[in-house]
C-alpha positions as CSV (number, residue, x, y, z in Angstrom):
1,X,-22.5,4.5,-104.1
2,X,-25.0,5.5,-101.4
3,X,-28.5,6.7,-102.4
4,X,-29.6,10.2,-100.5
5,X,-32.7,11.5,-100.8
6,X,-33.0,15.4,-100.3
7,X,-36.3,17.2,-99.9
8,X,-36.6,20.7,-100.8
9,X,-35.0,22.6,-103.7
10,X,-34.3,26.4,-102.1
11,X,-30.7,26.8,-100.4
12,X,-29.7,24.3,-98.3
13,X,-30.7,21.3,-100.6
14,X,-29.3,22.1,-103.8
15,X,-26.2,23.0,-101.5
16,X,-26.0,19.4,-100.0
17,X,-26.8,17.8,-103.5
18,X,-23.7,19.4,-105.3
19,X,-21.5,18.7,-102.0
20,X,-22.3,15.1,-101.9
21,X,-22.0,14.5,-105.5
22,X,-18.7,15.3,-104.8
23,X,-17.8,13.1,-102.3
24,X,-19.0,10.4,-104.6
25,X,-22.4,10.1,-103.0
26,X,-25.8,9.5,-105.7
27,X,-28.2,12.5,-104.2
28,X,-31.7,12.7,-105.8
29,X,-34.0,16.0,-105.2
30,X,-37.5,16.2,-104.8
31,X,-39.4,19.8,-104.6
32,X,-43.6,19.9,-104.4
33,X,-43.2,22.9,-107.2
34,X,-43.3,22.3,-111.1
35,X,-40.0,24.1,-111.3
36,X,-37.3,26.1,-109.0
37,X,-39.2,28.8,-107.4
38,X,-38.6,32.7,-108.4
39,X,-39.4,35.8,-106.3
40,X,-38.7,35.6,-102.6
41,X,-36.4,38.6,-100.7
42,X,-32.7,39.3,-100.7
43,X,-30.8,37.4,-98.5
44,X,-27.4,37.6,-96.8
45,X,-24.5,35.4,-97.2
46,X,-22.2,35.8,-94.2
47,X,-18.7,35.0,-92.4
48,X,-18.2,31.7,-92.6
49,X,-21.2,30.9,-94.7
50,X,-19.0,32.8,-97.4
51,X,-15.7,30.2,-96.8
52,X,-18.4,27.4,-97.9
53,X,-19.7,29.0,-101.2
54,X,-16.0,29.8,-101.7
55,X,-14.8,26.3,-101.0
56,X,-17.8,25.3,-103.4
57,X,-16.1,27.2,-106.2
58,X,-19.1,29.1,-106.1
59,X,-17.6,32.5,-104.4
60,X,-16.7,34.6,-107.8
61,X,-20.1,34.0,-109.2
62,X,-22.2,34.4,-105.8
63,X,-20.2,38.0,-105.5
64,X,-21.1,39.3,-108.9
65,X,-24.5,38.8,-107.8
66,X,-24.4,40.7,-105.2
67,X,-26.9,43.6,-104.4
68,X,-25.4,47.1,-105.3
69,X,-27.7,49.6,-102.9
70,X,-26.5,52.9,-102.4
71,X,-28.5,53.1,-99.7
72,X,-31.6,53.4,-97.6
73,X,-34.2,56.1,-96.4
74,X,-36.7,55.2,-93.3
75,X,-40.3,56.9,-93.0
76,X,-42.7,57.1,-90.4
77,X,-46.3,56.0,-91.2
78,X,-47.0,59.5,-93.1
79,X,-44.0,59.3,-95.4
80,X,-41.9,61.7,-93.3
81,X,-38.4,60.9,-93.6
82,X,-36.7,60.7,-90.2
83,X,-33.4,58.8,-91.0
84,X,-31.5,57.8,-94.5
85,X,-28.2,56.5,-94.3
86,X,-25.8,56.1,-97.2
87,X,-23.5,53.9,-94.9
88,X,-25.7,50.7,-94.7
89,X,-28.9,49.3,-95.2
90,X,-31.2,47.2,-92.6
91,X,-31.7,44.3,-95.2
92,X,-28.0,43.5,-95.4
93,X,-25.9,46.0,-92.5
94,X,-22.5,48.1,-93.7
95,X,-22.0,48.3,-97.3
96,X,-18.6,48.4,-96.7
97,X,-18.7,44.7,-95.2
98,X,-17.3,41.6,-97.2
99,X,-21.4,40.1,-96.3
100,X,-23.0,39.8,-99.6
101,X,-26.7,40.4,-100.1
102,X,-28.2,38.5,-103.2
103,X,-31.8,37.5,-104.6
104,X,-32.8,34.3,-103.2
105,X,-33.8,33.2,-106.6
106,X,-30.4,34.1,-107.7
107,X,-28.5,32.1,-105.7
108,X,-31.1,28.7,-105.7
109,X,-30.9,29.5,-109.4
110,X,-27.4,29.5,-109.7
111,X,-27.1,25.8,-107.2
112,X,-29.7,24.5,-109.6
113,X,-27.8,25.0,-112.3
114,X,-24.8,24.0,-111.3
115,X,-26.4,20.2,-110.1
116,X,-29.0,20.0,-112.6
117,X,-26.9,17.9,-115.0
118,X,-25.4,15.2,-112.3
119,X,-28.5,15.4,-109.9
120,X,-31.2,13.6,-110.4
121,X,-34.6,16.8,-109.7
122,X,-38.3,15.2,-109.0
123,X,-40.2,18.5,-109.2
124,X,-44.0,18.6,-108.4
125,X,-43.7,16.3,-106.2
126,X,-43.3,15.5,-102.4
127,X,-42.7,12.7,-99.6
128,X,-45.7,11.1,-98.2
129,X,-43.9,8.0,-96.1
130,X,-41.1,7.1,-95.2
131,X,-40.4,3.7,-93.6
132,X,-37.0,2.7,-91.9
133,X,-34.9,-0.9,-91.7
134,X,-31.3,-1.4,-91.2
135,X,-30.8,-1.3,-94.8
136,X,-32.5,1.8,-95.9
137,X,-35.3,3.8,-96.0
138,X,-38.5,2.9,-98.2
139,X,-39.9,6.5,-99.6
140,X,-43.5,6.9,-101.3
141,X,-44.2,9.6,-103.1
142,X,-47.6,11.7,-104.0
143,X,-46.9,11.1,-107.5
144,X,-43.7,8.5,-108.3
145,X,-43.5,5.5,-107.3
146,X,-41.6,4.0,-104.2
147,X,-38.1,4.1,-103.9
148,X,-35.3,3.0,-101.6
149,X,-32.8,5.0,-100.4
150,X,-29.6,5.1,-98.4
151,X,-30.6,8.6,-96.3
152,X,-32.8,11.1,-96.4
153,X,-32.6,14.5,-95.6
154,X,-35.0,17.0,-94.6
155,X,-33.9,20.2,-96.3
156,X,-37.6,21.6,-97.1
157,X,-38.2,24.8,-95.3
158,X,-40.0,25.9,-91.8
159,X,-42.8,23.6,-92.6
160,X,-40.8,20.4,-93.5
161,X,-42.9,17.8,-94.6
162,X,-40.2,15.1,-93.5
163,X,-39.5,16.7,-89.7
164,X,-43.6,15.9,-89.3
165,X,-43.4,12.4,-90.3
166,X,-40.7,11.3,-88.7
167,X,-40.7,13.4,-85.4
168,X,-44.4,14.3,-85.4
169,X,-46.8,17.6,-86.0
170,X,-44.7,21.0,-85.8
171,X,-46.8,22.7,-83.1
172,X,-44.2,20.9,-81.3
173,X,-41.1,22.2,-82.3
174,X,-42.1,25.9,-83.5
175,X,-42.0,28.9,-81.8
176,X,-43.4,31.8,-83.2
177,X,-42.4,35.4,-82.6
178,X,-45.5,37.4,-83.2
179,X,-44.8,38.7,-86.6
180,X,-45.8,37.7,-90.1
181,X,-44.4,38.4,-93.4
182,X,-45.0,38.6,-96.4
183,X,-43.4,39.0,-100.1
184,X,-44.1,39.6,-103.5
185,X,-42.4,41.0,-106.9
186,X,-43.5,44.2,-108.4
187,X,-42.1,46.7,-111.4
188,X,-39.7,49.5,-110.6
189,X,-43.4,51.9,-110.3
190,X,-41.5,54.2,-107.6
191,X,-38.4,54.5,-110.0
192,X,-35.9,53.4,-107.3
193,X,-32.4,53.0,-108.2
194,X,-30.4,51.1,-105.9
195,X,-32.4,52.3,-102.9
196,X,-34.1,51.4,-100.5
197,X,-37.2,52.7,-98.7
198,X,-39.0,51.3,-95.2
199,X,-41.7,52.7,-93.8
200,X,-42.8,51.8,-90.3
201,X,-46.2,52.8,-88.1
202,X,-44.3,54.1,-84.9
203,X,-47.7,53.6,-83.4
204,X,-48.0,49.7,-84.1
205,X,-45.0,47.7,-83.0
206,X,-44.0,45.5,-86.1
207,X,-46.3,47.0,-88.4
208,X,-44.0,48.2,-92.0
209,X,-42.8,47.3,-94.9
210,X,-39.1,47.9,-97.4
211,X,-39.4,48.5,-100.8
212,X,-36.2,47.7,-102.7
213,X,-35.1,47.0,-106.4
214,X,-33.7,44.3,-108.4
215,X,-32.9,43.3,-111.4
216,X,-30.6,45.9,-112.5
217,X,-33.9,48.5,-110.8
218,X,-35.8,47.0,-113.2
219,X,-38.1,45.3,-110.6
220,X,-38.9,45.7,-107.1
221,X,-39.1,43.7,-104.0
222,X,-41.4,44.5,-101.2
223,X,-42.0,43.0,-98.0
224,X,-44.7,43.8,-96.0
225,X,-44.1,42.5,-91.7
226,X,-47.2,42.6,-89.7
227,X,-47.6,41.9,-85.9
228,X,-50.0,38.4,-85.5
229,X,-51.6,36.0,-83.5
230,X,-51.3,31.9,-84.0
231,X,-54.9,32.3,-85.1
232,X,-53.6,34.7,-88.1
233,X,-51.4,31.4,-89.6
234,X,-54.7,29.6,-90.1
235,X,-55.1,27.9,-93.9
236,X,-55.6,31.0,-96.5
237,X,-55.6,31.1,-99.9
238,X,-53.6,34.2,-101.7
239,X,-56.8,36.1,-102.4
240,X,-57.5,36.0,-98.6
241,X,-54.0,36.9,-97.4
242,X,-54.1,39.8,-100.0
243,X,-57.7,41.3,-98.7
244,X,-56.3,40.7,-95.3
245,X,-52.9,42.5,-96.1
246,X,-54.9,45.6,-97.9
247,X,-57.0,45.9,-94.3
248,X,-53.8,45.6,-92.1
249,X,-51.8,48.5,-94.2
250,X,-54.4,50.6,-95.7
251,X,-54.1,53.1,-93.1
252,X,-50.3,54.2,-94.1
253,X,-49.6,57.1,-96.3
254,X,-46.7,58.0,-98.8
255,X,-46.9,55.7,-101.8
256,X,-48.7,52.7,-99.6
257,X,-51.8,52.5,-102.2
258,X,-49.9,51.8,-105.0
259,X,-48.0,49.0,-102.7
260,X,-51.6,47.7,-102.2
261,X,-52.6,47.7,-105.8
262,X,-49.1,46.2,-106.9
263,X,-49.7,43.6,-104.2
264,X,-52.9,42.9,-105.7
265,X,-51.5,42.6,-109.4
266,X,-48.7,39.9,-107.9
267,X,-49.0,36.1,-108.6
268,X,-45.6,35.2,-106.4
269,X,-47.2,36.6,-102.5
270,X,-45.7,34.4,-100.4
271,X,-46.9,34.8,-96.6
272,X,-45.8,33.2,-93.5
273,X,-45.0,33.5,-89.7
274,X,-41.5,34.8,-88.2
275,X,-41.0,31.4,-86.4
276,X,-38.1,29.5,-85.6
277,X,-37.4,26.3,-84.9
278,X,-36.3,24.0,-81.8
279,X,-35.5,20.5,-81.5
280,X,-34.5,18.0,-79.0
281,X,-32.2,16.0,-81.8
282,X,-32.3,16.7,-85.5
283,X,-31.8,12.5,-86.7
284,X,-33.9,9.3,-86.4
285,X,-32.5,6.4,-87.7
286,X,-31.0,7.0,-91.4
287,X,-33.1,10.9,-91.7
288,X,-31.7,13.9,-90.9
289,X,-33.2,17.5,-91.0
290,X,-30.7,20.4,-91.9
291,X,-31.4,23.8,-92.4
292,X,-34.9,25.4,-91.7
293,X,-36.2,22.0,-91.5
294,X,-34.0,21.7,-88.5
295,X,-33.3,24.9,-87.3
296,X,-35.0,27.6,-88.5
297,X,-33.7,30.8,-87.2
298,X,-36.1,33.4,-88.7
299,X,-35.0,36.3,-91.1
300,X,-35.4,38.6,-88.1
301,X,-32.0,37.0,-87.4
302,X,-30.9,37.5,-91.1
303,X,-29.0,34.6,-90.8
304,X,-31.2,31.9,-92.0
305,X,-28.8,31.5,-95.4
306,X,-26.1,31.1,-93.6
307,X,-26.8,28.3,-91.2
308,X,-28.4,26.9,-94.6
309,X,-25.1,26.5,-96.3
310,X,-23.2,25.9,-93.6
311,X,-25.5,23.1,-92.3
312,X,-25.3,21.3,-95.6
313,X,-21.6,21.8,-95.9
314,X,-21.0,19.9,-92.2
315,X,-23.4,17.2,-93.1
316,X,-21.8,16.6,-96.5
317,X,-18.3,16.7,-94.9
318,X,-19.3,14.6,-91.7
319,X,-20.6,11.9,-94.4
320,X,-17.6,12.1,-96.5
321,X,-15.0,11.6,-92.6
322,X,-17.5,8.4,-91.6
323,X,-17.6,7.4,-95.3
324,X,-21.2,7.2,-95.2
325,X,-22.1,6.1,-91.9
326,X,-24.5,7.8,-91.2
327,X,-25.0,7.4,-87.1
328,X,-21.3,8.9,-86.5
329,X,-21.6,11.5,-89.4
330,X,-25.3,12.7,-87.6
331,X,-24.1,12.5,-84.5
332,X,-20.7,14.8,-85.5
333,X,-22.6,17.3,-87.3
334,X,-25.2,18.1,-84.7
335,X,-22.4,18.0,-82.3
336,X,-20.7,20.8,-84.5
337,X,-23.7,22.9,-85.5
338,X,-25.7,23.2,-82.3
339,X,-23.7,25.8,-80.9
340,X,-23.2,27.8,-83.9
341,X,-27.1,27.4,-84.2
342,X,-28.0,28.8,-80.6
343,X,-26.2,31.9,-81.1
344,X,-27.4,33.1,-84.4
345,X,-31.4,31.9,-83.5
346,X,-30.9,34.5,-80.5
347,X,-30.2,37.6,-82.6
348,X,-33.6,37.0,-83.6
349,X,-35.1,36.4,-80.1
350,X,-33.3,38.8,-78.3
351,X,-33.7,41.7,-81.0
352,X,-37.0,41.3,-82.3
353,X,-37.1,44.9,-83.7
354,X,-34.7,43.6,-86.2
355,X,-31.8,45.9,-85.0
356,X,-28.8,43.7,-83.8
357,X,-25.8,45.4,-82.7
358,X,-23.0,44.9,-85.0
359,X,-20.8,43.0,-82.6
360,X,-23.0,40.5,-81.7
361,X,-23.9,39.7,-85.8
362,X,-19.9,40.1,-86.2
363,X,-19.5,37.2,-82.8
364,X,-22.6,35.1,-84.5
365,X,-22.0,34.7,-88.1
366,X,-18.2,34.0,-87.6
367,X,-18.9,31.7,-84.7
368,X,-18.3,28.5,-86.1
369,X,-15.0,26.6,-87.2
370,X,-14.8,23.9,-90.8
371,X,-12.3,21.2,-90.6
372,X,-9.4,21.3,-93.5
């Protein structure tokens, strides 16, 4: 039974985990946090991303998840309201599409639970070396002690720890596209039910931020997206991002001080660029990126979940066809994905205002063919 170590514990390596398990493969996880990480924005599970979670036997349960917004109302950067729609919403597009939005730590909660008990989980800890022969690959660790392993997959995020030892620092592989996010969880202080609200500064490009709820409108998510510089992704700890976030935004009006004061309560903000990522080859030896790690799209592209899934469903199945070897398995995946990968990283690039016209999302998401 082949070893295969995964790094990362949000979509795509849980994902990969429960796939190779399957196919008879012994996949270990490893994640730097203590625990599977909550909070985080609702994502969007599409075309043929949605045949994968349904061949995973995961489709009924993903659906019930769902999101169930009514709606959305835009404001200008008084509160005005200049546009509401009750037809779709610009976090997940037509409510009356088969797409289904969830809570990221719905669906990373629901892949953890469904490997947890056949999956070996190293949490609060992380990859430090990795060493290649032709029998394996020798990992250390920051806190366990050094293993050998079949493979090892880089499945941990935009800043993938494995990509930079393997391939080197990421200033060579990421492109940033002049925005920043960032997230954090809140109570239901605006009383929203099943409705969202965004509010954008038509006199700063990029400058906004949606307000929806959650858990049964119990909670609410809010993202704030802020035009930035390379010099604004310097090291910061959360207290700094938060001072820097209340400067950038304090100018708004409607309800924007209590989104400052609620962002100031929060002990999830998460904050990072909107980058993607580019790559000559996404394999070296026996290690293989897949998903951000590889290919980060952005979530301007809102299809970053997506090429997640179905990145770890081709590498499992490409593993399964060369029954574990891994040089014609890589090879056939990247084959297979690259295209699929161009088209949905240039909704991002070519519609940075976040507005892609439906038939180019319909062409992108769908844009990509599995085997059996």
């Amino acid at each position: 039974m082949q070893t295969v170590l995964i790094s990362g514990a949000s979509v795509a390596a849980p994902a990969l985990a429960y796939l190779l398990r399957r196919h008879g493969f012994a996949p270990t996880v490893v994640e730097r946090a203590p625990a599977p990480r909550r909070g985080g924005q609702a994502i969007d599970i599409r075309g043929v991303a949605l045949e994968v979670v349904d061949r995973m036997g995961l489709g009924d349960e993903v659906r019930r998840m769902r999101t169930r917004m009514r709606g959305m109302a835009m404001l200008d950067r008084d509160g005005n309201e200049v546009m509401r729609s009750t037809e779709m919403t610009l976090s997940s597009g037509r409510l009356d599409s088969g797409d289904v939005e969830v809570l990221r730590d719905d669906l990373t909660g629901l892949l953890y639970e469904r490997t947890r008990d056949d999956v070996e989980y190293l949490f609060g800890d992380s990859v430090t070396a990795l060493a290649q022969d032709e029998r394996g690959v020798r990992v250390e660790f920051a806190d366990a002690r050094p293993r050998a392993f079949d493979l090892v997959v880089g499945a941990d995020g935009l800043h993938s720890g494995v990509r930079r030892l393997v391939f080197g620092p990421e200033e060579a592989f990421l492109r940033r596209l002049g925005t920043s996010i960032a997230i954090f969880s809140a109570d239901n202080f605006l009383g929203l039910d099943n409705w969202q609200i965004w509010l954008r500064d038509d006199t700063r490009e990029g400058l906004g931020y949606a307000v929806y709820p959650a858990r049964d409108n119990t909670e609410l998510r809010i993202t704030l997206g802020f035009p930035s510089e390379p010099a604004d992704s310097g090291a910061r700890d959360v207290e700094q991002w938060k001072r820097l976030l209340a400067e950038r935004f304090a100018h708004l009006g409607w309800e924007t001080p209590r989104v400052l004061a609620a962002m100031d309560r929060a002990t999830d903000l998460f904050c990072d660029d909107m980058a993607q990522i580019h790559m000559e080859r996404w394999s070296e030896g026996r290690v293989v990126l897949v998903g951000d790690a590889g290919y980060c799209p952005s979530p301007l592209s809102g299809q970053g979940t997506s090429l997640a899934l179905v990145g770890a469903y081709t590498l499992a199945e490409e593993l399964r066809a060369a029954e574990g070897d891994h040089r014609v398995a890589f090879a056939r995946y990247e084959e297979r994905m690259r295209p699929y990968v161009a088209l949905n990283q240039a909704l991002a690039t070519d519609h940075q205002d976040g507005q892609v016209p439906e038939e180019e999302l319909e062409r992108a998401k769908n844009a990509f063919a599995l085997h059996g």
